[in-house]
C-alpha positions as CSV (number, residue, x, y, z in Angstrom):
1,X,151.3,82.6,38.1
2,X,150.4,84.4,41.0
3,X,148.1,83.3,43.6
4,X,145.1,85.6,44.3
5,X,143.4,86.4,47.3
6,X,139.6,85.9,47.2
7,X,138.6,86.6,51.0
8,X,140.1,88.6,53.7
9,X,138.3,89.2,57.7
10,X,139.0,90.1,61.5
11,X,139.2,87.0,63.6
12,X,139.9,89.4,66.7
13,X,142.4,92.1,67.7
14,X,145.1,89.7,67.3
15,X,143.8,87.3,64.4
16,X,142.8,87.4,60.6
17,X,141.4,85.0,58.2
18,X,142.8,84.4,54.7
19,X,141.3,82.5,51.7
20,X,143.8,82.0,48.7
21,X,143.0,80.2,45.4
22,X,145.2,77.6,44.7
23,X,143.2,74.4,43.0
24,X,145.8,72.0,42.7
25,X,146.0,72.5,46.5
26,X,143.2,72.2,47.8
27,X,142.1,69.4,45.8
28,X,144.8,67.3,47.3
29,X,145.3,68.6,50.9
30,X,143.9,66.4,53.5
31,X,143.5,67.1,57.4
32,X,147.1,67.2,59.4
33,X,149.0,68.7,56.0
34,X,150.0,72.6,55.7
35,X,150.9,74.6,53.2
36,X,153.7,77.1,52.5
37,X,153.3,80.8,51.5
38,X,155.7,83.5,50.0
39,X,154.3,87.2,49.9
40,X,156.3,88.4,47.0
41,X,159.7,87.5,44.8
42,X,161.9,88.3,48.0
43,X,160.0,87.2,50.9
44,X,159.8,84.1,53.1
45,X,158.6,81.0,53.3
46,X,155.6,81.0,55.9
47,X,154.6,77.6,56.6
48,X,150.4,77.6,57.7
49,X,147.7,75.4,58.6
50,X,144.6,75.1,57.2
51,X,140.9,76.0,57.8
52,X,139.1,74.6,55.0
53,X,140.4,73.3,51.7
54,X,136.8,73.2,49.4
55,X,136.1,74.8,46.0
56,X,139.7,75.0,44.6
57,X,140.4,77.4,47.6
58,X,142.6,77.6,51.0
59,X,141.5,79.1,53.7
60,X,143.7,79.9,56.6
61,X,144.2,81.6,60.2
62,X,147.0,83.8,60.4
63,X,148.3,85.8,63.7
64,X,150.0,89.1,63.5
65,X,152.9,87.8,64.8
66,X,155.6,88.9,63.0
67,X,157.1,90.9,60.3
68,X,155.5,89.0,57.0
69,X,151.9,87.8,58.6
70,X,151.6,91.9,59.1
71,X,152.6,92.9,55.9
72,X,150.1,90.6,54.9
73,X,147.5,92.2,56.8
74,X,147.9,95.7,56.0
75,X,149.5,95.4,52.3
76,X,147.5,93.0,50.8
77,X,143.7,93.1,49.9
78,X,141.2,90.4,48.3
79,X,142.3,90.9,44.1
80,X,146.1,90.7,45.3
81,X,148.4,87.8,44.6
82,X,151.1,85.8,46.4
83,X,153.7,85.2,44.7
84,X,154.3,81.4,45.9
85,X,151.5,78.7,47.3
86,X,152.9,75.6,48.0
87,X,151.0,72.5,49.1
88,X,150.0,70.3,50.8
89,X,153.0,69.4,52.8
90,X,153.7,67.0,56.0
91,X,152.0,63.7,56.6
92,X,147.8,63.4,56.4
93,X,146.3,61.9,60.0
94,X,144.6,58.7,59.5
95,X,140.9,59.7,59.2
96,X,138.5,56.2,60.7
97,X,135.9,56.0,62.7
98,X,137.7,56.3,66.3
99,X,134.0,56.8,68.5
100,X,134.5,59.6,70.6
101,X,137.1,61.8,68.9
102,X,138.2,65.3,71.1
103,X,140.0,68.3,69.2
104,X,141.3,71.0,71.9
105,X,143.3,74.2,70.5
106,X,144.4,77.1,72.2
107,X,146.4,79.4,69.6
108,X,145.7,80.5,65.7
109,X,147.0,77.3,64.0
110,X,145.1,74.9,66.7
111,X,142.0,76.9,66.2
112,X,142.1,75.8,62.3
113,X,143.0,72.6,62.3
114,X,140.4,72.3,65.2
115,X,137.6,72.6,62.4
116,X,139.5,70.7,59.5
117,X,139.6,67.7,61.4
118,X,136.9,67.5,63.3
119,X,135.0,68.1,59.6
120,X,136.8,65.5,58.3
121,X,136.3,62.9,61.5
122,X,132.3,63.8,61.6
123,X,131.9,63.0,57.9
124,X,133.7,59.4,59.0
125,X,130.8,58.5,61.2
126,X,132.6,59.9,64.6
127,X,130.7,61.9,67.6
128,X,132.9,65.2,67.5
129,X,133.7,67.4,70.4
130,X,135.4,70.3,70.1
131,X,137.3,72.2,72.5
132,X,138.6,75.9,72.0
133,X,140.1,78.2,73.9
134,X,140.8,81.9,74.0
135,X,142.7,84.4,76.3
136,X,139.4,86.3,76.7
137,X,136.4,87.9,75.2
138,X,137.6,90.0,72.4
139,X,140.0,87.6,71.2
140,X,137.3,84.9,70.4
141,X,136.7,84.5,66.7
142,X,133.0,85.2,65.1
143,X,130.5,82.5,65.8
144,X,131.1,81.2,61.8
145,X,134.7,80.8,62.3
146,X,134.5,78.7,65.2
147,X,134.1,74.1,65.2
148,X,130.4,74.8,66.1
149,X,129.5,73.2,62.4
150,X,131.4,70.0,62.6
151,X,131.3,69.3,66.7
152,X,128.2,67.1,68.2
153,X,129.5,69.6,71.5
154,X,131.3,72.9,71.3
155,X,132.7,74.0,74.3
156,X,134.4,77.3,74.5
157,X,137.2,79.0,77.1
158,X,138.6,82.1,78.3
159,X,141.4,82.3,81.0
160,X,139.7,85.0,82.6
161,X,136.3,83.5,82.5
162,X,134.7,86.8,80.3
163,X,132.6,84.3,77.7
164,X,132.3,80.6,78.1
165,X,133.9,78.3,80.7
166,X,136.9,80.3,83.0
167,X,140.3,78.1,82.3
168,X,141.8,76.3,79.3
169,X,140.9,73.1,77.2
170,X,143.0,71.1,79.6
171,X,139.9,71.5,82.4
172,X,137.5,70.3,79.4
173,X,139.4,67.6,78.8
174,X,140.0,66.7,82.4
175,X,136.4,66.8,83.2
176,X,135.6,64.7,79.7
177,X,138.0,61.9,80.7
178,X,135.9,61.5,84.1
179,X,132.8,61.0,82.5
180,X,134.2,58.3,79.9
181,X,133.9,60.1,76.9
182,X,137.2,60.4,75.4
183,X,139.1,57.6,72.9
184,X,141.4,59.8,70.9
185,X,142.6,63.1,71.1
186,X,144.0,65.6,68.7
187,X,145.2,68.8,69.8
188,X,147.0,72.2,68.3
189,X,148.8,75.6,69.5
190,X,150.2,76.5,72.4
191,X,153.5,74.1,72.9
192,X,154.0,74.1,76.6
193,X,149.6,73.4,76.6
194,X,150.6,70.4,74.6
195,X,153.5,69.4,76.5
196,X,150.6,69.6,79.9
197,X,147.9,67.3,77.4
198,X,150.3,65.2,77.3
199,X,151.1,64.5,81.3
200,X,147.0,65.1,81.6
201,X,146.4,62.0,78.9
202,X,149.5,59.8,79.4
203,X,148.2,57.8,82.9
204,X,144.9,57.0,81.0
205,X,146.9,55.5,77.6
206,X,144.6,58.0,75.4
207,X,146.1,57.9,72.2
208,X,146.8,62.0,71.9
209,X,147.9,63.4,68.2
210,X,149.1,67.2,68.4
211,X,150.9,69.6,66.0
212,X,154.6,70.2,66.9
213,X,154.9,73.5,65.7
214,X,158.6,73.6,65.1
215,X,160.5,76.4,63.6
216,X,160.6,75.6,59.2
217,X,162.9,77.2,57.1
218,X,162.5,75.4,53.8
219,X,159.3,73.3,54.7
220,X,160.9,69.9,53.2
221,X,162.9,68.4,55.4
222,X,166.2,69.8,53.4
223,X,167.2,72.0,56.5
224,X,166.7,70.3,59.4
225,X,165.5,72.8,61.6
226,X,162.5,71.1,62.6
227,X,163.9,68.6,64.4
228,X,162.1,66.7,66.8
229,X,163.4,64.1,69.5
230,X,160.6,61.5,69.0
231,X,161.2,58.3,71.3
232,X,164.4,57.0,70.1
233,X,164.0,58.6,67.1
234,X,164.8,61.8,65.0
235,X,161.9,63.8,63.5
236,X,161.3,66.5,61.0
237,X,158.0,68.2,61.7
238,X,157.4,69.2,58.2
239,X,158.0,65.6,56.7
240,X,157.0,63.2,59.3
241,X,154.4,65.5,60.8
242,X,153.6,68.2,61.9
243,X,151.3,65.9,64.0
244,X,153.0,63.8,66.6
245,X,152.4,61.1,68.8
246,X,152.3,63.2,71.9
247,X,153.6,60.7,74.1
248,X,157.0,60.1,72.4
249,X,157.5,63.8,71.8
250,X,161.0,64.8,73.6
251,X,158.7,68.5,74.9
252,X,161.3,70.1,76.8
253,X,163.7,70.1,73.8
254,X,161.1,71.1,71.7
255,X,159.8,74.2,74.0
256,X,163.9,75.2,73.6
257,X,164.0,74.9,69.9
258,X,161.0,77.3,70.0
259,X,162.6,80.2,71.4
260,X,165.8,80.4,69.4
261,X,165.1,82.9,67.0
262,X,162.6,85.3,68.9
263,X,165.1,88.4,69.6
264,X,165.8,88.2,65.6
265,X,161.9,87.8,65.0
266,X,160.7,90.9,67.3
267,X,163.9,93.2,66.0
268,X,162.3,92.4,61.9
269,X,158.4,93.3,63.6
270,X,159.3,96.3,65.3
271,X,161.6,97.7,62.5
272,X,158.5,96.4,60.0
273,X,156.1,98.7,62.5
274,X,158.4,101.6,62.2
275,X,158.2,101.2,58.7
276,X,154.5,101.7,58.7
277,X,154.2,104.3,60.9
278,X,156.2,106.2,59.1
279,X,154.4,105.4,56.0
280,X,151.3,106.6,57.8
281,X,149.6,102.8,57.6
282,X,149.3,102.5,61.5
């Protein structure tokens, strides 16, 4: 059985949006969980958060980023299948009533789970804010994809100040600590913005959840690359998370981990790109 694709749109020059069908799914993936894709027979396992989970379908952010979120962009059109959609994987957050509960995100995956859990938080009787941030103008998604929906206040930022408030969630954040408006914090995307929420949050004892994206292979725990130093512990992002206590997160090994396979990565994009210029697609 293959997996079709029901909807398919632009986020910005750099993003896309992708809604799957795949019932069994989304009628038992909760806010904090992922999912795991694989284009066709011989492709890889893409591990993704998600954007909404509602009507027996998955909805999902996806950067161009490398060789297989590109090939999913330019190959495949709403009526095509995947041929694997496997979910939902990782741990659930616990969904209460916290009071004043603050999402920031700063990157594709952040930017999703920024509206699945502040959805999910609102409809448990908490005052949302949400927090999200862009590198500039064009790269801020349509007004319908943003948290406006589920946040009592949205606040939007560029780094070069073109649309919104000029800096990053962290100056949000800053300025809603000041004014007493903060107990909990979730937060996903950028890994060395997380590692900085943490610092910013740690003084003040703000309980601060974020995604520790970690490099997946199988998306089980079988492989171990996900490996998180997590107090005095060892973690696997993709059973025991992705979403971490932020305090306890070793960060610096984690920004390491990050970077190991990016030469191997940008070789399979640019020979991919190659590929489709000489195929006349780009």
């Amino acid at each position: 059985m293959g997996y079709r694709i029901t909807a398919k749109a632009d986020l910005s020059p750099i993003d896309y949006f992708v809604e799957v069908e795949a019932p069994h799914v989304a009628e038992a993936w909760k806010p904090g969980q992922f999912v795991v894709f694989i284009l066709h027979e011989k492709g890889e396992r893409v591990p993704m958060s998600v954007y909404k989970a509602e009507n027996g379908r998955i909805g999902m952010f996806i950067r161009k980023l490398g060789k297989t979120s590109l090939q999913l962009y330019h190959e495949y059109n709403v009526g095509d299948e995947l041929w694997s959609f496997v979910g939902p994987l990782g741990k659930p957050i616990k969904v209460k009533n916290y009071g004043n509960v603050v999402f920031a995100s700063d990157a594709v995956c952040g930017q999703a789970e920024n509206y699945a859990t502040l959805k999910a938080m609102k409809e448990a009787g908490n005052y949302t804010i949400s927090i999200q941030s862009f590198e500039n103008k064009a790269n801020v998604y349509p007004e319908e994809f943003l948290a406006k929906p589920v946040a009592d206040e949205h606040y939007l930022t560029t780094d070069d100040g073109s649309v919104g408030i000029k800096g990053n969630y962290l100056d949000v954040v800053k300025e809603l600590i000041e004014k007493d408006k903060v107990d909990i914090i979730f937060a996903g995307g950028k890994l060395g913005t997380l590692a900085k929420l943490a610092e910013l949050t740690r003084p003040y004892g703000i309980p601060t959840i974020t995604t520790v994206r970690q490099i997946m292979v199988d998306g089980t725990g079988m492989c171990g690359s996900c490996r998180i130093l997590y107090g005095d512990e060892i973690k696997f992002a993709c059973r025991d998370g992705p979403m971490f206590d932020a305090h306890k997160v070793d960060w610096e090994d984690v920004l390491k981990r990050a970077e190991r396979f990016k030469e191997q990565e940008q070789l399979a994009k640019e020979r991919y790109l190659e590929e489709l210029r000489a195929r006349g697609v780009i």
